[in-house]
C-alpha positions in Angstrom: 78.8 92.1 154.2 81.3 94.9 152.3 81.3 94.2 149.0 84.7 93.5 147.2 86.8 96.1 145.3 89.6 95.9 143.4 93.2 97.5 143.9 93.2 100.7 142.6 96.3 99.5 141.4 95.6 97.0 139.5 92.3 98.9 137.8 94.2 99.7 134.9 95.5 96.2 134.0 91.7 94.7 134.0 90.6 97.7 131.8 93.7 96.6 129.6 92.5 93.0 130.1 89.3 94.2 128.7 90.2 96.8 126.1 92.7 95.1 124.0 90.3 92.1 122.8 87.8 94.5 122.3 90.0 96.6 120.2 91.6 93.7 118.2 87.5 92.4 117.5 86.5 96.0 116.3 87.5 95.6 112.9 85.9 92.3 112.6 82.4 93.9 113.7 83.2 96.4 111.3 83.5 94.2 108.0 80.7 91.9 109.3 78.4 95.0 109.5 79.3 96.5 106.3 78.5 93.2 104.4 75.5 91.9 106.4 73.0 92.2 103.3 75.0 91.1 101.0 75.9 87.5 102.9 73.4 84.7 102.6 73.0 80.9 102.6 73.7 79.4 99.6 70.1 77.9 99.2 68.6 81.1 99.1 66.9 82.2 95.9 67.8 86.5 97.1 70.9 86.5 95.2 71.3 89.3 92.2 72.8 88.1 88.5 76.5 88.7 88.6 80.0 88.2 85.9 81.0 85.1 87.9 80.9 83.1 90.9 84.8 83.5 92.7 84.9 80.2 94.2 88.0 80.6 96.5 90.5 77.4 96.9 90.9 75.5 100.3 93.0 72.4 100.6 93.4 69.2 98.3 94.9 66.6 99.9 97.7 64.5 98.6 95.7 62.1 96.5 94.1 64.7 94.6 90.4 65.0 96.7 89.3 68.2 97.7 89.0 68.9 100.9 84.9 69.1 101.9 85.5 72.6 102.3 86.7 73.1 98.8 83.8 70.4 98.2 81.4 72.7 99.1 82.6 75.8 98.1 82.5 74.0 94.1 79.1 72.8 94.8 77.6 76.6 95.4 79.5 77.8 92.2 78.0 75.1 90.1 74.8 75.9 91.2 74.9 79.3 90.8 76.1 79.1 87.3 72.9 76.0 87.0 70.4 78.7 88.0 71.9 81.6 85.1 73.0 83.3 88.6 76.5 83.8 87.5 78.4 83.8 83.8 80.7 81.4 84.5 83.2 80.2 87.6 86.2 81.8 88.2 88.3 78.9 90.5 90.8 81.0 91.9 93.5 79.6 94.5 97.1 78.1 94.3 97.5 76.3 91.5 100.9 75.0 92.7 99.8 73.5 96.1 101.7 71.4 98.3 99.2 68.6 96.8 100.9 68.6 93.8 97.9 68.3 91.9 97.0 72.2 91.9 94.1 73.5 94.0 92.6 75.6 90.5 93.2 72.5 87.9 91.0 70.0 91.1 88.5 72.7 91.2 88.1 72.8 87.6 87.8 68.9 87.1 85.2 68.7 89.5 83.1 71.6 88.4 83.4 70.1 85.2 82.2 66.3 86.6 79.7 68.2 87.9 78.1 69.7 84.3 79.9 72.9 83.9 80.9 73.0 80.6 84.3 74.0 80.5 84.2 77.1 78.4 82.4 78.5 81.2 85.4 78.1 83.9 88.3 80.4 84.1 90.9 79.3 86.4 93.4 81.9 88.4 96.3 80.1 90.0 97.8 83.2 91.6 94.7 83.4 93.6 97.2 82.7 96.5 95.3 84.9 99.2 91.8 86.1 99.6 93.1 89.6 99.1 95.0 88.3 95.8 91.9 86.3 94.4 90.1 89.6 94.4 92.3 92.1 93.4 93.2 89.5 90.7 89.5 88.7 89.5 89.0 92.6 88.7 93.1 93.8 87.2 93.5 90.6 85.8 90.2 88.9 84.8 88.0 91.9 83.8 85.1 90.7 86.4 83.3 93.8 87.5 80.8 91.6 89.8 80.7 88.2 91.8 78.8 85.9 94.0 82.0 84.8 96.8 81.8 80.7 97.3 83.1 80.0 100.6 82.4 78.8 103.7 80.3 81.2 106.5 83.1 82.6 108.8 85.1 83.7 105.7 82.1 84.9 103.4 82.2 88.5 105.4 86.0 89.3 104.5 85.8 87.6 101.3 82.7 89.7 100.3 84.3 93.3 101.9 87.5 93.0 100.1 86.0 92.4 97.0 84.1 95.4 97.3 87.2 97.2 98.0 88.6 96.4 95.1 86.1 97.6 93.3 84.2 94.6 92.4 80.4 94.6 93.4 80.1 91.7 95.2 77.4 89.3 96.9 79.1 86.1 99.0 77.4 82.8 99.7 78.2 80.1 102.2 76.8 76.4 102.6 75.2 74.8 106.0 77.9 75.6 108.3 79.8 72.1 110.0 80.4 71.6 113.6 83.6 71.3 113.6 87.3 71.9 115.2 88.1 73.2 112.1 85.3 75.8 112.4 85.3 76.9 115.0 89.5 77.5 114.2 87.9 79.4 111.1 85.8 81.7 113.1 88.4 82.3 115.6 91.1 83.0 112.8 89.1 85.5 111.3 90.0 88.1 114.1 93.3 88.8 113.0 92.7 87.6 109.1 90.4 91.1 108.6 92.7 93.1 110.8 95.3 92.0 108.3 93.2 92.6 105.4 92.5 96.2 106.5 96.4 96.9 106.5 96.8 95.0 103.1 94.2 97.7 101.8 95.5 100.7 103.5 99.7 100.0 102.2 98.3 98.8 98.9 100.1 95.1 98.8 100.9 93.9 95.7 98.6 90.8 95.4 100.6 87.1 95.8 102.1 85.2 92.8 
C-alpha cells in the first residue's frame, strides 16, 4: 500500500504550523537553561547566603487573605531569613491592589505573624511587574544579591531577570500544586519571557 504524502502545496504551511511554536518557545528554553543551577526547591539546604530574599507579590483577595500562592511565596522568605540564608525580606508587589488592602503591607503582616521581626522587612510597593521588582530591588533598594520566592513556573524568569539587572541571584520555589491555575502559569510563561527579553533589550522604565 503507497504510503501517504502531502501536497506539495501545502508543505510549507505544516512547516509554518511547526516553526512558529517552536520559535515563540525558544526564548523560554533559553532563560530556563541559563538559570537551571541556580533554581531549586525551597527545602533544599544548596542555597548560597544572599542581601535578601525578593518575595514577589501574587493576589490578595478582597478580605485581606493572601492568595496560597502569595502564601507560599511568604513562607519560603521567612524561612530563608530563619536559616541566616538571607538579610532580610524585601516584599515587593503592588501596594495599591485592587484588594484594597495592598499586596506589600499583607505580605509584611504575615511575615511579621510569622516571627520576622519587622526591622528585617523592607517593602517596595512599585514592585508592579517582575521586571520592575528587580530593577527596583537593585536602583532603588541597594540589594546586590537575592534568593527569588515564587512559585516553580515563574522562578526561571524571575531568577534571569534579576541577573540582568545586575543582581546575583538564586530563585526558590515550593512543592508545585496541581492546579488550573498552574498549569495557566506554565503556559503563560511562553510569552511572559518573550516579553521580558524586549523589556531588556528597549530598556523599559520599570512600573510605578
Amino acid at each position: 500500500m503507497a504510503r501517504a504524502r502531502i501536497d506539495t502545496r501545502h508543505r510549507w504551511k505544516v512547516a509554518v504550523l511547526v516553526a512558529v511554536p517552536a520559535l515563540a518557545a525558544l526564548p523560554w528554553l533559553v532563560v530556563g537553561a541559563q538559570t537551571a543551577a541556580a533554581v531549586r526547591p525551597a527545602a533544599s539546604a544548596s542555597f548560597a547566603h544572599a542581601d535578601a530574599a525578593l518575595v514577589l507579590g501574587a493576589r490578595v483577595y478582597a478580605d485581606g487573605t493572601p492568595s496560597p500562592y502569595l502564601r507560599d511565596r511568604i513562607a519560603i522568605g521567612v524561612s530563608l531569613y530563619e536559616q541566616g540564608l538571607v538579610d532580610g525580606l524585601l516584599m515587593s508587589g503592588d501596594g495599591e491592589d485592587s484588594s484594597g488592602h495592598g499586596e506589600t503591607s499583607v505580605m509584611r503582616a504575615l511575615a511579621e505573624e510569622m516571627g520576622v521581626p519587622a526591622e528585617a522587612i523592607v517593602e517596595d510597593p512599585l514592585g508592579l511587574d517582575t521586571y520592575s521588582s528587580c530593577v527596583r530591588a537593585r536602583e532603588e533598594y541597594g540589594v546586590g544579591s537575592v534568593i527569588v520566592a515564587t512559585q516553580q513556573f515563574h522562578v526561571a524568569r524571575a531568577v534571569w531577570l534579576c541577573d540582568e539587572a545586575g543582581l546575583t541571584a538564586q530563585g526558590a520555589y515550593p512543592p508545585p500544586t496541581r492546579t488550573t491555575h498552574t498549569l495557566f502559569g506554565h503556559a503563560r510563561e511562553v510569552p511572559a519571557v518573550a516579553k521580558a527579553m524586549i523589556d531588556l533589550a528597549r530598556g523599559r522604565t520599570p512600573e510605578g
